[in-house]
N, C-alpha and C positions, 0 to 999 in steps of 0.2 A: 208465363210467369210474370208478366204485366202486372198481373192485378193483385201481386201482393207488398205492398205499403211502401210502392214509388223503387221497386229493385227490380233491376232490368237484366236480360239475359246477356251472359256475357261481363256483365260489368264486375268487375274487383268486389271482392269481398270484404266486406265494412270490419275496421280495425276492432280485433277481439280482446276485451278488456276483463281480469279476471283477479280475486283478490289471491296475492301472493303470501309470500312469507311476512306472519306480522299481521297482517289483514290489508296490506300494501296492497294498493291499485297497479296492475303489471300491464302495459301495454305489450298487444303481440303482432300485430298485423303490421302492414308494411301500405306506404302509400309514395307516389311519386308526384311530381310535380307539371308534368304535360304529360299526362298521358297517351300517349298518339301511337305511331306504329313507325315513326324514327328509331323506336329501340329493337324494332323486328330487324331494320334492315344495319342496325349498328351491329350487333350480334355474329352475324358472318363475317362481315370487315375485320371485326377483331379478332376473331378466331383465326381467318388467313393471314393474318401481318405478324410475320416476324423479325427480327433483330437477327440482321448476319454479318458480322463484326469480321473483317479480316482476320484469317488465323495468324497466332503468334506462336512462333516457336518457344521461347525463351517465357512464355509466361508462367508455365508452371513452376521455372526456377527465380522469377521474378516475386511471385506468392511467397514462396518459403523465407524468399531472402525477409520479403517484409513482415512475415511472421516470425522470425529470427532475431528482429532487430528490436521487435516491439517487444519482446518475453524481457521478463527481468532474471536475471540470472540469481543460481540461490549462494548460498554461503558458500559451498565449498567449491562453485565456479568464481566466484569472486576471488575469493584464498587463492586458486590457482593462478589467477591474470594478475594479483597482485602481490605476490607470494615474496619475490625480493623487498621491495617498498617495505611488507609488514615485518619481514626477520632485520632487517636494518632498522626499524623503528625498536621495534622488542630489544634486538641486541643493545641500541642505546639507554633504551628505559632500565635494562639490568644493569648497565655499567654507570650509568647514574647514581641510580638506587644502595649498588656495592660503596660506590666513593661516597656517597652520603653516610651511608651506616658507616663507615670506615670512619669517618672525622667527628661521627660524633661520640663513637665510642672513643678515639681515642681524645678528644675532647674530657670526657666523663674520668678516661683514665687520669690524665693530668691532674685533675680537679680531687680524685681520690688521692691518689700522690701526693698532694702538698698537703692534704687535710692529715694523712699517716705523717708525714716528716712531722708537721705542726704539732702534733697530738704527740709524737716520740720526743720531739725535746722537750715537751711542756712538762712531760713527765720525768726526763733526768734532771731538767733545771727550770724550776719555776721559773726562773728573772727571764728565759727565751721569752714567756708569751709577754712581759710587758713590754720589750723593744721590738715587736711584731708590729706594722704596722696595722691600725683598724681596719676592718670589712665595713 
C-alpha cells in the first residue's frame, strides 16, 4: 500500500472534510500531537488506578444535610417558620388601619356637625351667620 500517493500501512487516517449544513466545511477526523505508542501503554495504567477514599459513615446524612440547606423553602414553609412574626405584624396593620378610619370618620363627623348647627341657626336667625367668625 506504499505506492499509493505517499500513505503508509498503518498510519491514521487523513482528517475527513465534508460539506455540512449550509454547504459548511465539517471537519471529522481526529489527529493527535505525538503520536507514539506512550498512549498504548497510558491506556492500562488508567484503566487500573482507582480512587479509594476512606469510607464515611455519616456521608450520606452529610449530603442530604447539604442539599437541605441549599433548597429554598417555598411560601407556605416560610408561613410556617414565620407564622408568629407575620400574625403580629398583620394584627398591628389591622389595629392601625381600625384607629385611622376611626379618627377620620370621626374627624368628618365633627366637620358635618358644625356645618348642620351653622346651617340650622343661619336658618332661624339670619344675624347668627354674620357674628360667625370667617372660614
Amino acid at each position: 500500500m506504499e505506492g499509493m500517493a505517499g500513505i503508509t500501512a498503518g498510519a491514521p487516517d487523513p482528517p475527513k472534510i465534508f460539506e455540512g449544513f449550509f454547504g459548511r466545511p465539517v471537519y471529522t477526523g481526529h489527529t493527535t500531537m505525538n503520536p507514539t505508542d506512550s498512549s498504548d501503554r497510558l491506556a492500562p495504567l488508567l484503566a487500573e488506578w482507582r480512587l479509594r477514599p476512606p469510607p464515611d459513615p455519616d456521608f450520606r446524612h452529610a449530603v442530604w444535610a447539604r442539599l437541605q440547606g441549599a433548597a429554598r423553602p417555598s411560601w407556605a414553609g416560610y408561613l410556617r417558620a414565620h407564622l408568629a412574626g407575620w400574625t403580629i405584624a398583620a394584627a398591628l396593620a389591622i389595629v392601625a388601619a381600625g384607629w385611622t378610619g376611626h379618627q377620620a370618620a370621626a374627624a368628618r363627623l365633627d366637620a358635618e356637625r358644625e356645618q348642620m348647627v351653622v346651617s340650622y341657626l343661619g336658618n332661624l336667625d339670619p344675624r347668627v351667620l354674620a357674628q360667625l367668625p370667617a372660614r
